[in-house]
C-alpha positions as CSV (number, residue, x, y, z in Angstrom):
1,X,0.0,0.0,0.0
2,X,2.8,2.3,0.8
3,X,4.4,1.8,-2.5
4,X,1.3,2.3,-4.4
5,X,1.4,5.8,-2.1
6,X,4.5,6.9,-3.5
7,X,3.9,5.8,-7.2
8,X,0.9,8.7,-6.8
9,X,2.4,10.9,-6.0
10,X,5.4,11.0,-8.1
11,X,2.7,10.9,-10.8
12,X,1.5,14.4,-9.3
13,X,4.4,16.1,-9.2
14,X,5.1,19.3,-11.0
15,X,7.5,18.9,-13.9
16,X,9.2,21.9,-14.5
17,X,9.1,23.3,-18.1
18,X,12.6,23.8,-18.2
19,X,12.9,19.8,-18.2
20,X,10.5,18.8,-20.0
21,X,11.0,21.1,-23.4
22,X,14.1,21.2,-25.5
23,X,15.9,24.7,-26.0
24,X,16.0,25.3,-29.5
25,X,17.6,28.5,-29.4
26,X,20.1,28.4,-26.4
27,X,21.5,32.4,-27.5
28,X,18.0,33.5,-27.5
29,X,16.5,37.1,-26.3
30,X,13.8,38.8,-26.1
31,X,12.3,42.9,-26.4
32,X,9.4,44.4,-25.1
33,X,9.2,47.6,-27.0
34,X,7.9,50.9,-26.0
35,X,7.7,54.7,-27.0
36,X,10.2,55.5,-24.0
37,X,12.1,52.5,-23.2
38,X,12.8,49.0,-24.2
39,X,13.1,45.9,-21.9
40,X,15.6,43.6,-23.1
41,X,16.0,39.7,-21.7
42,X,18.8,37.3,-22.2
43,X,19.1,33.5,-20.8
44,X,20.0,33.3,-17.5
45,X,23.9,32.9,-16.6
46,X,24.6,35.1,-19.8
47,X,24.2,38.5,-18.5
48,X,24.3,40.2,-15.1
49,X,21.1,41.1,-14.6
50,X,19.6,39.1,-17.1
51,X,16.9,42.2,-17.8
52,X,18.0,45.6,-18.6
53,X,16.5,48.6,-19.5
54,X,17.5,50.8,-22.2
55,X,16.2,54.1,-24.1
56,X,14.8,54.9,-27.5
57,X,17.7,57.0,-28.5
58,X,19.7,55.8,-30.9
59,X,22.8,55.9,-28.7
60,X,20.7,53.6,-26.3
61,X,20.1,51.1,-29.2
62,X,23.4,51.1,-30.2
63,X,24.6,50.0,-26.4
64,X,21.8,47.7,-26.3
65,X,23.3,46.2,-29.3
66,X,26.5,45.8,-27.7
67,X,25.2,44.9,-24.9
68,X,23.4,41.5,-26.5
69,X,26.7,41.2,-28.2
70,X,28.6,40.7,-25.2
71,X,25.8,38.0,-23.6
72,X,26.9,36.2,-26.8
73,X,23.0,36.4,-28.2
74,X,22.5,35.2,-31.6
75,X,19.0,35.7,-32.1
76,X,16.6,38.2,-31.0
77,X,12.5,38.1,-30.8
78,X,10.5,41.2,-30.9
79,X,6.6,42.2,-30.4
80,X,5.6,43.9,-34.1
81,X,4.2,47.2,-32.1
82,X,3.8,50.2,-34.2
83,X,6.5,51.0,-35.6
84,X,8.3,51.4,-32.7
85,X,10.1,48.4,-33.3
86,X,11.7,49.4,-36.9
87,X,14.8,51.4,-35.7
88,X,15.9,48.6,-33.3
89,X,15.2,45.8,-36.3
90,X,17.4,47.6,-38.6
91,X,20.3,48.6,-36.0
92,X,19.9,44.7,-34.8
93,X,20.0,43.4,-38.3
94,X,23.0,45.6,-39.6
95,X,25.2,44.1,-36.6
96,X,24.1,41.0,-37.6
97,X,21.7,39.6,-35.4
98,X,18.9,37.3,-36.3
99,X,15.6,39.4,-35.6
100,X,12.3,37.9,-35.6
101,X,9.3,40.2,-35.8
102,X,6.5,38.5,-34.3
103,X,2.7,38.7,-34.2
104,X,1.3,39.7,-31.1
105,X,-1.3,37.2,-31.0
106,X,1.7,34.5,-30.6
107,X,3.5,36.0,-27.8
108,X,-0.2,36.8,-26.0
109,X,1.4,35.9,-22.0
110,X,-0.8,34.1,-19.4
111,X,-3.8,35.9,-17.3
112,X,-1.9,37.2,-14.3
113,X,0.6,39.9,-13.2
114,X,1.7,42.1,-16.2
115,X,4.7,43.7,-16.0
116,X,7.4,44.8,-18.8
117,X,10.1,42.4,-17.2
118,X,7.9,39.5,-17.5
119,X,7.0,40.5,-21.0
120,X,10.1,39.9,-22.0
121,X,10.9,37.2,-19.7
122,X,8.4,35.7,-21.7
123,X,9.4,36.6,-25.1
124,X,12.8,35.2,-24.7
125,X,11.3,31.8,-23.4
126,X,8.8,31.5,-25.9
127,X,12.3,31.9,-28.3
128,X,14.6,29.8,-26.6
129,X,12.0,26.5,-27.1
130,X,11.1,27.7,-30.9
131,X,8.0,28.4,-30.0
132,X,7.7,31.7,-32.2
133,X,7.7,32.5,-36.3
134,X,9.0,35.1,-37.8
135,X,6.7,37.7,-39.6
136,X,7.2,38.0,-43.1
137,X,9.2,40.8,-44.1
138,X,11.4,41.1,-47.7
139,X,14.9,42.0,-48.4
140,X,15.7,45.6,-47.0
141,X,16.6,47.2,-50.7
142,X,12.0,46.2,-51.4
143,X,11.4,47.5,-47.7
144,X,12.8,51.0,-49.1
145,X,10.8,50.7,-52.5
146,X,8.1,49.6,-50.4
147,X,8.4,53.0,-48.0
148,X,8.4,54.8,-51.1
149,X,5.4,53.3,-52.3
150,X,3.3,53.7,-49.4
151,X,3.9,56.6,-49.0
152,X,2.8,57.6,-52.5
153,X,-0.7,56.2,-51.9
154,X,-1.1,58.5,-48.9
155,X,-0.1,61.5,-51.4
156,X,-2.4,60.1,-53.8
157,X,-5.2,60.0,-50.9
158,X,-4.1,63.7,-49.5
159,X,-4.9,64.4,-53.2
160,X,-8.1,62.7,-53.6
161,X,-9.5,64.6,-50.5
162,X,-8.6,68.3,-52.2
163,X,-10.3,66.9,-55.0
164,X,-13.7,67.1,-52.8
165,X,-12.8,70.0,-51.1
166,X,-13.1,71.6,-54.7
167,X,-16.3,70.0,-55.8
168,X,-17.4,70.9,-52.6
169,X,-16.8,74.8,-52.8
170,X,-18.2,74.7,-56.6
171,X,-21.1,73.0,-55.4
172,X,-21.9,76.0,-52.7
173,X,-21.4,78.4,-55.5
174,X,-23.7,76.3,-57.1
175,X,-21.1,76.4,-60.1
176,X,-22.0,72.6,-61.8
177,X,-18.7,72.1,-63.5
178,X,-19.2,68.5,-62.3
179,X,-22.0,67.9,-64.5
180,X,-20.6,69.1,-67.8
181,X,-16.7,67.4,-67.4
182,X,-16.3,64.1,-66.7
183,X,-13.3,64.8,-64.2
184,X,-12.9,68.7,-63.0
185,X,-8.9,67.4,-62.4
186,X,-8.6,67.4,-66.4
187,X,-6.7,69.6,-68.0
188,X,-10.2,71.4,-69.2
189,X,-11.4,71.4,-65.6
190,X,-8.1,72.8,-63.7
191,X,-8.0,75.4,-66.5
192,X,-11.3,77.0,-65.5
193,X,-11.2,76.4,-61.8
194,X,-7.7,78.6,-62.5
195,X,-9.4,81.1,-64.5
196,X,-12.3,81.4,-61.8
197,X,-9.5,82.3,-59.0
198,X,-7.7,84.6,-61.8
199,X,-11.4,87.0,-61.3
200,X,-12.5,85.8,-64.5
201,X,-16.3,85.3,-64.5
202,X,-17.8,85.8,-68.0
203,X,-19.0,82.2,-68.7
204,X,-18.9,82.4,-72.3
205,X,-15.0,83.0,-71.7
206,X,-14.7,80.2,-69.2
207,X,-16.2,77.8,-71.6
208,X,-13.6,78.5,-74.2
209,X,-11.1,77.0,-71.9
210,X,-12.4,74.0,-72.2
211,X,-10.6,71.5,-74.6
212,X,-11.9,70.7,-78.1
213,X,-12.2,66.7,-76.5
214,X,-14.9,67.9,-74.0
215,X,-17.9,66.9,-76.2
216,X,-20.1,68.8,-74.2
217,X,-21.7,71.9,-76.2
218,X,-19.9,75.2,-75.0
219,X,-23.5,77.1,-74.1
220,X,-23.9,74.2,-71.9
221,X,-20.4,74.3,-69.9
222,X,-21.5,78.4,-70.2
223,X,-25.1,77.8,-68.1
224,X,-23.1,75.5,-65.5
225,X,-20.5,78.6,-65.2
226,X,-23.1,80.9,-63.6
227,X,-22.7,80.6,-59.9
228,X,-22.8,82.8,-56.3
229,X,-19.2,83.8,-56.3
230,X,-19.3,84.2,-52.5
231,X,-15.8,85.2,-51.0
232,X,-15.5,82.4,-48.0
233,X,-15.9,79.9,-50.9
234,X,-13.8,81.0,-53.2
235,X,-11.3,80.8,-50.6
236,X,-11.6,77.4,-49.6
237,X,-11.8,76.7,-53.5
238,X,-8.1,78.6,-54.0
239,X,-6.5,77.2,-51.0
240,X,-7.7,73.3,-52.3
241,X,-6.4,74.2,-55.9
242,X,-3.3,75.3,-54.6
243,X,-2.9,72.1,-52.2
244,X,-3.5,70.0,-55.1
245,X,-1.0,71.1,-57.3
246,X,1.5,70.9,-54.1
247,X,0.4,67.1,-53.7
248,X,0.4,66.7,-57.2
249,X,4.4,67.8,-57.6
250,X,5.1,65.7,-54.3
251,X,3.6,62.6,-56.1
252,X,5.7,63.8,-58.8
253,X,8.8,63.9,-56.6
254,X,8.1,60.6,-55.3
255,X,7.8,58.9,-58.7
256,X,11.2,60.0,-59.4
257,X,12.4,58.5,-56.3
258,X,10.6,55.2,-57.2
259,X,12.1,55.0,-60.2
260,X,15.4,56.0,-58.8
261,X,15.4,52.8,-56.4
262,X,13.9,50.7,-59.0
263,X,17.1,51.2,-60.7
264,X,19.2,50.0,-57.7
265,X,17.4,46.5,-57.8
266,X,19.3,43.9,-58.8
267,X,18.1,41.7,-62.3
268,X,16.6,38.4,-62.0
269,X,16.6,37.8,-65.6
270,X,18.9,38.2,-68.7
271,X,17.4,39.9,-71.8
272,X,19.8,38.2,-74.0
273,X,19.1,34.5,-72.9
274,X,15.2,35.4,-72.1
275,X,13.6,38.3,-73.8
276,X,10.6,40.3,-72.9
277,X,7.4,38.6,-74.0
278,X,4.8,40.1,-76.6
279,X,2.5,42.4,-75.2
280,X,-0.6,40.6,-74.8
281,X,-3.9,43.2,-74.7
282,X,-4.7,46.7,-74.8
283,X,-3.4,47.5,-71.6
284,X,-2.2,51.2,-71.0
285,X,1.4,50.8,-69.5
286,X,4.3,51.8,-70.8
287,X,7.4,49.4,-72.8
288,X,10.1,50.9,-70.7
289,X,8.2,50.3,-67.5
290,X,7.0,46.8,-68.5
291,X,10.7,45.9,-69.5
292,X,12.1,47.3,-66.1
293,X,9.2,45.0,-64.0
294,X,10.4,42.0,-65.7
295,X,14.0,42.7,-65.5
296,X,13.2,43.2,-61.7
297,X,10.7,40.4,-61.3
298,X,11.8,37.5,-63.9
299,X,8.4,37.1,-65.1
300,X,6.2,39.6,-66.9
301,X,3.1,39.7,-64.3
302,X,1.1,42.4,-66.7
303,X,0.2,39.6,-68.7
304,X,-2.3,38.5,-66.3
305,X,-5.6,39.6,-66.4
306,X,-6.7,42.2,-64.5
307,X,-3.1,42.9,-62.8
308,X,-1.3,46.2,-64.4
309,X,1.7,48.4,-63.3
310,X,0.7,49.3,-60.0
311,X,0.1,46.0,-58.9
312,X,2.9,44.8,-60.3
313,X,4.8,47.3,-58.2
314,X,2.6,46.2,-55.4
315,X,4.2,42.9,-55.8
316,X,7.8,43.9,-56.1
317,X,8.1,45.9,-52.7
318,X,5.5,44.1,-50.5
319,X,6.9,40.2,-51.3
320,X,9.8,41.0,-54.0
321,X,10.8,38.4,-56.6
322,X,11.6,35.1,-54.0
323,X,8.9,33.4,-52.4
324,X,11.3,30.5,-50.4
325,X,10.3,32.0,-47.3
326,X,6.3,30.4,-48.5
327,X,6.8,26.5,-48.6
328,X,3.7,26.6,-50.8
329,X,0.8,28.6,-52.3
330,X,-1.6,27.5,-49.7
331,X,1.3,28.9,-46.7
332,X,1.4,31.8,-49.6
333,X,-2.8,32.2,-50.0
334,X,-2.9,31.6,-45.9
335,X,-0.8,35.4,-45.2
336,X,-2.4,37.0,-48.0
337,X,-5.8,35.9,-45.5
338,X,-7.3,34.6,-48.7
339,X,-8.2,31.4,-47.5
340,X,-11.0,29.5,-45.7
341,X,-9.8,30.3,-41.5
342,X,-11.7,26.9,-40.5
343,X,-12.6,27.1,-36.6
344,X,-13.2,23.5,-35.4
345,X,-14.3,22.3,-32.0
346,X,-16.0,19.4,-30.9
347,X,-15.5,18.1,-34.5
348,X,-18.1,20.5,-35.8
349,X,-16.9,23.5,-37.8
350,X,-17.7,26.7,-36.3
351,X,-16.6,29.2,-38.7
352,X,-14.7,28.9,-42.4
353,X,-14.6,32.7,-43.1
354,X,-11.3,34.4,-44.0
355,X,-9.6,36.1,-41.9
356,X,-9.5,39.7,-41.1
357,X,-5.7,40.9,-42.8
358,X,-4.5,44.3,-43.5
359,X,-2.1,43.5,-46.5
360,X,-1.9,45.5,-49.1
361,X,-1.1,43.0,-51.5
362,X,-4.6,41.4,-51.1
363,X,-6.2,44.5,-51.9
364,X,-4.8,44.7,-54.6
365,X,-5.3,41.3,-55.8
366,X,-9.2,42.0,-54.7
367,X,-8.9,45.4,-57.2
368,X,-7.3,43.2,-59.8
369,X,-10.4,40.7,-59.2
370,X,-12.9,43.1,-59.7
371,X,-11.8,44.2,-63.3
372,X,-12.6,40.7,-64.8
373,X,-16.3,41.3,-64.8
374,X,-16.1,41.2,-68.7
375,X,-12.7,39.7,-69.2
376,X,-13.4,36.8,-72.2
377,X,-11.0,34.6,-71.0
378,X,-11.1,31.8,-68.5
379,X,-10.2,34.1,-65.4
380,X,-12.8,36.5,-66.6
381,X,-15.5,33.3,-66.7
382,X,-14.3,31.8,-62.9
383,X,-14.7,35.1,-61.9
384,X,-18.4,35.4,-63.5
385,X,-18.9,31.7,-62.0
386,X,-17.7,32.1,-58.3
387,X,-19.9,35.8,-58.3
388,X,-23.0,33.9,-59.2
389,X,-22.6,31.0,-57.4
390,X,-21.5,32.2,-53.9
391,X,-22.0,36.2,-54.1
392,X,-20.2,39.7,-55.0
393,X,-17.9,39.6,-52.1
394,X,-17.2,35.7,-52.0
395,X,-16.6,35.7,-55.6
396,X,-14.2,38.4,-55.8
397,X,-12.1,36.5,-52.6
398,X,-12.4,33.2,-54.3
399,X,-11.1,35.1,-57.8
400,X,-8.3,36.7,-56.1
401,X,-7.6,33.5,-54.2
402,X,-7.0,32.1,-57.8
403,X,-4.7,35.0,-59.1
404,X,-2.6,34.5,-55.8
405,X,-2.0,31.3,-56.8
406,X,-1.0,32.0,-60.3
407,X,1.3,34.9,-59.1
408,X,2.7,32.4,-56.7
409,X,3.2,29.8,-59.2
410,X,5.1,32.5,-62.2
411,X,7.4,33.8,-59.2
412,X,8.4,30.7,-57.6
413,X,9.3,28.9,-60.9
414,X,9.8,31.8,-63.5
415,X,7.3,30.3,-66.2
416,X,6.0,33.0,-68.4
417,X,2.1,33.1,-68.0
418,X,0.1,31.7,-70.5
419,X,-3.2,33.0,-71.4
420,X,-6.1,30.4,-71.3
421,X,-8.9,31.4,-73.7
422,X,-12.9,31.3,-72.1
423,X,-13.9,28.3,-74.9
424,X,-10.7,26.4,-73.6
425,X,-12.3,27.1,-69.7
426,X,-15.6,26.4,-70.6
427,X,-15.1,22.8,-72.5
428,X,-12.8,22.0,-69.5
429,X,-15.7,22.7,-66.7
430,X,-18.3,20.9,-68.9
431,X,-15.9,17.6,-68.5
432,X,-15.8,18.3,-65.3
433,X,-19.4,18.7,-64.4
434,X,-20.1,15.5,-66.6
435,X,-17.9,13.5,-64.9
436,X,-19.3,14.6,-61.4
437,X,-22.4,13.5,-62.7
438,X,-21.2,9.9,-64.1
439,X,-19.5,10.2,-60.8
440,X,-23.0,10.5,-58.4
441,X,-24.9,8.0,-61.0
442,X,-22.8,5.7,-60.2
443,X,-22.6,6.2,-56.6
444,X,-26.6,5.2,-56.2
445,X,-26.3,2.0,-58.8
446,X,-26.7,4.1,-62.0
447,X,-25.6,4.5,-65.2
448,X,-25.2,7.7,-67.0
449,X,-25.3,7.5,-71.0
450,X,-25.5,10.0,-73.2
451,X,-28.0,11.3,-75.7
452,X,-27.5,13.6,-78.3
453,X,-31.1,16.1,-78.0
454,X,-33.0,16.6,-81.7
455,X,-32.3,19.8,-83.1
């Protein structure tokens, strides 16, 4: 009885985590960032304390740099906060270190005391057992195009929003320019709004400005010209015409600075040994933009459907031309959040929706998705099929589900893309409908034959 005793209660003791999980990562540590300060941890035995404190300054990085370097640390984990994290990945990264970013949602600690020491305690053991993946992040030379490029879209938006603070003030002044030009930021429309802010006000006069292309009759653009030229709106007009030509030379000045590091990327293909493809469709982009895309890329992405120079861009400095990092296009499709997020419990599925992503890759691949409403081709008809079949905003996932995979697949292999024509597609999903169908017949004991039907 005695021994049975003691058997039960070595089966109810504690085993410590430190025993019973492997170290992966011996030289691991790990950050908790802040606006202020950062708390940094290191395995215990390798540093005296083991948890030190450092500021945001970049002096305080660089000793907290040296300090890891002198508690022989190898790799270092940090929480994705902000962007408080970016100037100690790049100062960690340039001395060598391997930094992982990491999701927040994978470092969540226990319910219980929360302190900034035990966040980092906690970090660095979540490291040291492997525990923790790295969030995807490309090469630094597409992090830099891919600063630039951000940064152009919030220009672009800045723009957009003078653009309404225009229509607005014409609308008060009840001037209807937006009902005789099809886009007031043409050259027609600028010159008027210019010519308005000049003290012109004869309409007949402001008409002329407009180009010969405007196919709207002059006496027309004339009656729209007649307005309430109150002085508070003209002001807000001046100062959003003014604005717009500033965002409009910054987007200008970015461009060049695009195409400046564009430059510095290196070539993933030789013209000589593998030329440019044929331009396939009537797609506005430019040769010498196409050619520098493929001589960046390897593959000439504008000859999918839907996908033009911007998200072709898009591609370049959010993922860049190598996809190891992706084992395949479902791990690929999975970070994009394209993909069925299937909640199980109790063997019943709870939920399959996609998940809830901010990546501005997918939104473009959604944009690119949306265009094939008319597309004659077989993308254009899966598109057309998934819309009917499980709705607008279904569809358009399950469509640019489909062009992530092709995108993967051109990338990862550097296959030129070959366009599949909509009679190719739709032969190919009548066989497979007909053999679902022989398929189902002969599950219940029957056989399918086919009839031709009298004409």
């Amino acid at each position: 009885m005695q021994n049975k005793t003691q058997r039960s209660k070595k089966k109810r003791q504690k085993i410590s985590i430190h025993q019973a999980w492997p170290c992966i990562h011996a030289h691991a540590a790990g950050v908790d960032l802040g606006a202020s300060e950062h708390w940094v941890a290191v395995p215990e035995g390798m540093g005296q304390p083991p948890v030190r404190r450092f500021g945001t300054f970049t002096g305080d990085l660089e000793s907290l740099a040296d300090w890891l370097k002198q508690c022989q640390v190898r790799t270092v984990a940090m929480e994705a906060t902000g962007v408080y994290w970016i100037p100690l990945f790049q100062i960690l990264e340039r001395r060598g270190f391997e930094v992982l970013l990491v999701n927040a949602r994978q470092i969540k600690n226990v319910s219980g005391r929360k302190s900034d020491v035990a966040d980092c305690q906690w970090i660095q053991r979540l490291h040291t057992y492997g525990l923790l993946g790295a969030s995807f992040r490309p090469a630094d030379p597409y992090c830099v195009l891919r600063s630039y490029l951000r940064y152009r879209d919030e220009l672009v938006a800045a723009r957009s929003m003078q653009t309404q603070h225009m229509q607005k003030a014409l609308q008060q002044m009840n001037v209807q320019l937006t009902q005789v030009l099809a886009d007031i930021n043409g050259l027609s429309g600028l010159a008027i709004i210019g010519a308005l802010l000049e003290g012109q006000r004869d309409p007949l006069q402001l008409a002329a400005l407009a180009s010969v292309r405007v196919k709207t009759p002059r006496a027309q653009i004339a009656q729209a010209l007649v307005g309430d030229y109150r002085r508070e709106h003209l002001f807000a007009l001046k100062t959003a015409f003014e604005l717009y030509h500033t965002y409009e030379a910054k987007i200008g000045a970015c461009d060049a600075e695009l195409t400046r590091e564009l430059a510095q990327l290196p070539d993933r293909v030789d013209l000589q040994t593998k030329p440019l493809p044929p331009k396939v469709g009537r797609k506005p982009i430019a040769e010498d933009l196409r050619l520098g895309l493929y001589r960046k890329l390897g593959v000439d992405l504008t000859a999918i459907e839907g996908f033009g120079s911007l998200v072709a861009l898009t591609v370049l400095s959010e993922v860049g031309p190598n996809l190891d990092k992706f084992k395949t296009e479902k791990h690929f499709t999975s970070w994009l959040g394209l993909c069925p997020d299937n909640r199980i419990s109790g063997g019943r599925i709870l939920s399959c929706r996609t998940r809830r992503v901010v990546n501005r890759l997918s939104d473009s691949l959604r944009l690119s998705a949306t265009t094939l409403e008319r597309s004659q081709t077989a993308l254009g008809a899966y598109y057309r099929r998934m819309k009917a079949k499980l709705g607008a905003a279904e569809g358009i996932t399950a469509t640019a589900h489909k062009l992530a995979r092709v995108l993967y697949r051109l990338l990862k292999y550097g296959e030129n893309y070959v366009r599949e024509g909509l009679a190719e597609y739709e032969k190919k999903h009548r066989e497979r409908k007909l053999k679902n169908l022989k398929k189902a017949a002969a599950s219940i004991g029957f056989n399918l034959v086919a009839q031709e039907l009298a004409a």
